[in-house]
PADO-8389 format. One record per atom (N, C-alpha, C): x, y, z; atom name. Coordinates in pm, whole numbers, plus 50000, padded with zeros to 5 digits. Layout:
! residues N
X	Y	Z	CA
...
! end
This chain:
! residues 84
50084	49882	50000	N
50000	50000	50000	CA
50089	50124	50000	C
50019	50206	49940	N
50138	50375	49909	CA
50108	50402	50046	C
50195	50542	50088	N
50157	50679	50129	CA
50057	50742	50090	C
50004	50831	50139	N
50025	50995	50047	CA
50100	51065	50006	C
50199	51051	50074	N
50376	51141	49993	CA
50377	51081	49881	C
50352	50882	49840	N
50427	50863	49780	CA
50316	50883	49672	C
50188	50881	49691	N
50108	50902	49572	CA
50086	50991	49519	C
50140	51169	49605	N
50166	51291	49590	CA
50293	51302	49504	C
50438	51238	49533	N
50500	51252	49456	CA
50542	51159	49294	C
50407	51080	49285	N
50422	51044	49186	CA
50333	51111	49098	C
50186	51166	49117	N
50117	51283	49092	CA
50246	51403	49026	C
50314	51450	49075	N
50408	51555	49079	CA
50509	51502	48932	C
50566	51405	48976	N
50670	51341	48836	CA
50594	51294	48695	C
50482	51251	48725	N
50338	51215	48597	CA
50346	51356	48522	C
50285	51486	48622	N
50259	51567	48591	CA
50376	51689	48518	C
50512	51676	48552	N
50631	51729	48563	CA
50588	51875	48623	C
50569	51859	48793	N
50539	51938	48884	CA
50702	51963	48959	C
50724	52055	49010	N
50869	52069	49107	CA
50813	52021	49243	C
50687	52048	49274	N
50700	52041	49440	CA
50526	52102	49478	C
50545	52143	49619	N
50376	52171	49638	CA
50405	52361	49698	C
50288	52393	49764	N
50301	52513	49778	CA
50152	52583	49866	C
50190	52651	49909	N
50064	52735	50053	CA
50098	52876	49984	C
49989	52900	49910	N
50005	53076	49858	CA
50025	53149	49965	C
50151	53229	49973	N
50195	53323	50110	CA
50266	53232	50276	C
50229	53100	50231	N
50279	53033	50313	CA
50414	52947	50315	C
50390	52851	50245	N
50528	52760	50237	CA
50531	52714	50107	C
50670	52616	50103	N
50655	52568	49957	CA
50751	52453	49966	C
50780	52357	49944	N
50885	52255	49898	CA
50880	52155	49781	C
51028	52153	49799	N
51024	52046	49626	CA
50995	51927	49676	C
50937	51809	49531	N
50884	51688	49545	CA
51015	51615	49609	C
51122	51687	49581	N
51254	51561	49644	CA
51241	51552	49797	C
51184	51658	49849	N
51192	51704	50045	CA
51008	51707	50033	C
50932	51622	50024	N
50775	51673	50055	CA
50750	51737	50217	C
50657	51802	50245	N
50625	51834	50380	CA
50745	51779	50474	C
50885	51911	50451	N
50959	51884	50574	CA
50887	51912	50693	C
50814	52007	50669	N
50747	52084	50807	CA
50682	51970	50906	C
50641	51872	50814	N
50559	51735	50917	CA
50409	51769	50926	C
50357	51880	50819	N
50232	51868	50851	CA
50185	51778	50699	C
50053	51698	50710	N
49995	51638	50611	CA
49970	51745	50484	C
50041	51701	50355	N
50000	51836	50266	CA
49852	51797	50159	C
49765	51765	50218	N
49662	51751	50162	CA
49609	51880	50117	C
49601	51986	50221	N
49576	52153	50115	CA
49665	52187	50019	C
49774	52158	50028	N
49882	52191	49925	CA
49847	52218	49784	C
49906	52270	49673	N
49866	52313	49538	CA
50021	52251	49509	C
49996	52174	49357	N
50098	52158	49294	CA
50157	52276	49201	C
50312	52293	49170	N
50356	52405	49158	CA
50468	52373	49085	C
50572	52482	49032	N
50690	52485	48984	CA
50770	52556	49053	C
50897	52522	49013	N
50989	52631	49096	CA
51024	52762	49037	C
51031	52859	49113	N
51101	52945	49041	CA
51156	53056	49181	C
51224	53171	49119	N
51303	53226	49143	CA
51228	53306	49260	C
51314	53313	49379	N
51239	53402	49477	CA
51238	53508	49452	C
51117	53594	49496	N
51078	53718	49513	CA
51213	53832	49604	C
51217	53940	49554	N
51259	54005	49627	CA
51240	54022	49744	C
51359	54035	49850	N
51290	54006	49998	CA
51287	53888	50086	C
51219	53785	49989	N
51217	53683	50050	CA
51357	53596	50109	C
51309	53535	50188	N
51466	53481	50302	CA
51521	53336	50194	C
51442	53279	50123	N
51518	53145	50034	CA
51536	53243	49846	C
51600	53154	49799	N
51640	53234	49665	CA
51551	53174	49554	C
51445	53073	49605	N
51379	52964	49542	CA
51213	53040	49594	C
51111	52953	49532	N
50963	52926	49562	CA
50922	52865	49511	C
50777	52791	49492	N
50733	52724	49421	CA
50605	52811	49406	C
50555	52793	49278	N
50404	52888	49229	CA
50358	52826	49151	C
50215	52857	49067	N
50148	52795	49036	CA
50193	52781	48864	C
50258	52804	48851	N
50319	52796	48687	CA
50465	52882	48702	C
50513	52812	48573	N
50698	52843	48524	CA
50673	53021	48488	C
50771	53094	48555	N
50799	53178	48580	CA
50874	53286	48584	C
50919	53379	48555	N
51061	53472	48603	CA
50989	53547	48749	C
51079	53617	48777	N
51008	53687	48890	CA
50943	53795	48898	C
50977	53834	48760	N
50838	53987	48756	CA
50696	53954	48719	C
50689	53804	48699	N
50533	53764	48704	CA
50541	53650	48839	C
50627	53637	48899	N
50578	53602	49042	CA
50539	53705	49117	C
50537	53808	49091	N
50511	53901	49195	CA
50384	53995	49151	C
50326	53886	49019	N
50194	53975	48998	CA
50116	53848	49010	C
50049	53800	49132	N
49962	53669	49159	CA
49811	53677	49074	C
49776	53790	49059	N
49660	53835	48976	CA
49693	53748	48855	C
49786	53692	48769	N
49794	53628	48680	CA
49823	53519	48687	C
49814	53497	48772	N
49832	53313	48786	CA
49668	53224	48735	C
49757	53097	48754	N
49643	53027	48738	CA
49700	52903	48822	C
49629	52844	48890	N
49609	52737	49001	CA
49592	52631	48981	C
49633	52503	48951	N
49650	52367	48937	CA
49612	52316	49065	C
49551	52254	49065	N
49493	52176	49216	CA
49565	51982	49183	C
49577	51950	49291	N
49562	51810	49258	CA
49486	51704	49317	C
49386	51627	49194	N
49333	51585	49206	CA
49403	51403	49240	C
49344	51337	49355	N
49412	51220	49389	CA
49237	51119	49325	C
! end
């Protein structure tokens, strides 16, 4: 029988996803799922890209491939959910 990590990160490699993500909250790649230890069932699947100015890591994950002058306009995103 799977996980959920492991059926999350095969969701993620099917899909060619980087990792998951909490808009304004957190984010990690599929290689490290939920270091934090909480269950990422709210989570949104995501890509990586380049951190925002400011921000304390040089990385994020968002809802589509990116540079950073459209990470920092969320009004244009669009949201991938994943469906299990």
């Amino acid at each position: 029988m799977k996980t959920v990590k492991e059926i999350i990160k095969k969701y993620l490699n099917e899909n060619e996803f980087d990792g998951l993500y909490q808009p304004g909250e957190c984010a990690c790649e599929k290689s490290d799922l939920a270091p934090c230890g909480e269950t990422p069932l709210d989570c949104l699947a995501g890509y990586k890209i380049p951190g925002a100015s400011g921000m304390s890591f040089d990385w994020d994950i968002g809802p589509k491939k990116s540079d950073e002058d459209d990470f920092n306009k969320p009004e244009e995103w669009t949201i991938k959910t994943i469906r299990l």
